[in-house]
C-alpha positions in Angstrom: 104.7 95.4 107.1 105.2 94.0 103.5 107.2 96.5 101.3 105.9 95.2 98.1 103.0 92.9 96.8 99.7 92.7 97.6 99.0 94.9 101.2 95.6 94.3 101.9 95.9 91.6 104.4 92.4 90.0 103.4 93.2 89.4 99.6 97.0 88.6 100.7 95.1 85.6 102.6 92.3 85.1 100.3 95.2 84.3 97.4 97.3 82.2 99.9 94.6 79.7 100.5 94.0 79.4 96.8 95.1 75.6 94.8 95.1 74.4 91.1 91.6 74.9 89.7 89.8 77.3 92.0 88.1 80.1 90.3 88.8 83.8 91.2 85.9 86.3 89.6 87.9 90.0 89.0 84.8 92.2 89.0 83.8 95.8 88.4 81.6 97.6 90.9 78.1 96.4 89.2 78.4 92.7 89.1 76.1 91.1 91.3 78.2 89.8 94.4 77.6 85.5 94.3 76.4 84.1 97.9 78.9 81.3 98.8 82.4 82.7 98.0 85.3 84.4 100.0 84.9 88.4 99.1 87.2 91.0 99.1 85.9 94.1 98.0 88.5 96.5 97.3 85.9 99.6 95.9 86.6 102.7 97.3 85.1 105.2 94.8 84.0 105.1 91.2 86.6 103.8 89.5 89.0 103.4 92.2 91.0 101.1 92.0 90.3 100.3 88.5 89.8 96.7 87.2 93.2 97.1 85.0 95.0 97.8 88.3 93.4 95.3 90.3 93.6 92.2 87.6 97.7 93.2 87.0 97.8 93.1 90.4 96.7 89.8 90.9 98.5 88.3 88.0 101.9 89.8 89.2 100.7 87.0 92.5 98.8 84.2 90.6 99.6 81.7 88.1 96.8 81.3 86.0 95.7 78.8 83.3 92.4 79.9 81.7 90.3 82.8 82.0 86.5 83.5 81.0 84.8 86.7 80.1 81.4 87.8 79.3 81.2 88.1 75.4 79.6 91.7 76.2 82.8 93.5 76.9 84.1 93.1 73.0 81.3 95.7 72.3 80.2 97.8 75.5 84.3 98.0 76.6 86.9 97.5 74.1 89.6 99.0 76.6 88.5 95.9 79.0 88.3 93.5 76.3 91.7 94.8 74.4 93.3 94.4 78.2 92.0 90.2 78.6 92.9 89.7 75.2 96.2 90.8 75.7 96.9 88.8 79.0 94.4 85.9 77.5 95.1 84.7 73.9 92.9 81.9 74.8 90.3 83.9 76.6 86.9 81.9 76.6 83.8 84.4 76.3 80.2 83.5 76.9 77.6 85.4 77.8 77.1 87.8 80.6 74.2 85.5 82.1 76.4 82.3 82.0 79.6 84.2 83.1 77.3 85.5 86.7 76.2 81.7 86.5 79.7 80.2 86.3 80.8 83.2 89.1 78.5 81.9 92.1 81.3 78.5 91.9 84.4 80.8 92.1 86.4 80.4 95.8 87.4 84.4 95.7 85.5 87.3 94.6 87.6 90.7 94.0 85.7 93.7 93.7 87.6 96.6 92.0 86.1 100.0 91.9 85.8 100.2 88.2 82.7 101.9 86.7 82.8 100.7 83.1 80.3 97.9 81.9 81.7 93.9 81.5 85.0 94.2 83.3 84.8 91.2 84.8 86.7 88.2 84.3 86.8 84.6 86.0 90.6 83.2 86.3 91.2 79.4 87.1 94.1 79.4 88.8 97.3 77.2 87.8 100.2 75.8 89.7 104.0 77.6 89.4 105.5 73.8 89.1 
């Protein structure tokens, strides 16, 4: 068993399959769920785990080079959209509709517990070289 890291063995795989340009959609409980992508929900209660725990989680593993929220979150969740500002200074925002448009071409879905409106965010992953 892995000591540290990611331990859910579906997202450990999930992010292992993932190359330069794929999309991964971080997403709070309510977002619709896109047909077509690889899915790992993670929910296990309201709130639990939260989208802030899930989204450092994945960027302790990932090397991302853009990220896209819904414009939404600036007013309906400050705490989410103070957290993407601060890991995103070139975060692109759009709105909500576009952002679930954009989400049904992501390769991963996460879904976090999180119970708060627009914490969702679409990462396009990087490469570490």
């Amino acid at each position: 068993m892995k000591r540290a890291g990611i331990l859910n063995r579906h997202l450990a795989g999930a992010l292992a399959e993932l190359g330069h340009g794929h999309g991964v959609l971080v997403c709070d409980a309510g977002m619709p769920v896109p047909k077509g992508p690889r899915v790992v929900d993670l929910a296990f209660r309201a709130g639990v785990p939260s989208f802030a725990e899930v989204l450092e989680g994945l960027l302790a593993e990932l090397v991302v080079e853009g990220a896209t929220a819904a414009s939404e979150v600036r007013e309906a969740n400050p705490v989410a959209a103070e957290l993407l500002a601060g890991h995103f200074p070139g975060l692109v925002l759009v709105p909500h509709e576009h952002l679930k448009d954009l989400s049904a071409q992501a390769h991963l879905v996460v879904r976090t517990g999180e119970a708060r409106p627009y914490a969702n965010v679409l990462l396009r992953c990087g490469v570490f070289f």
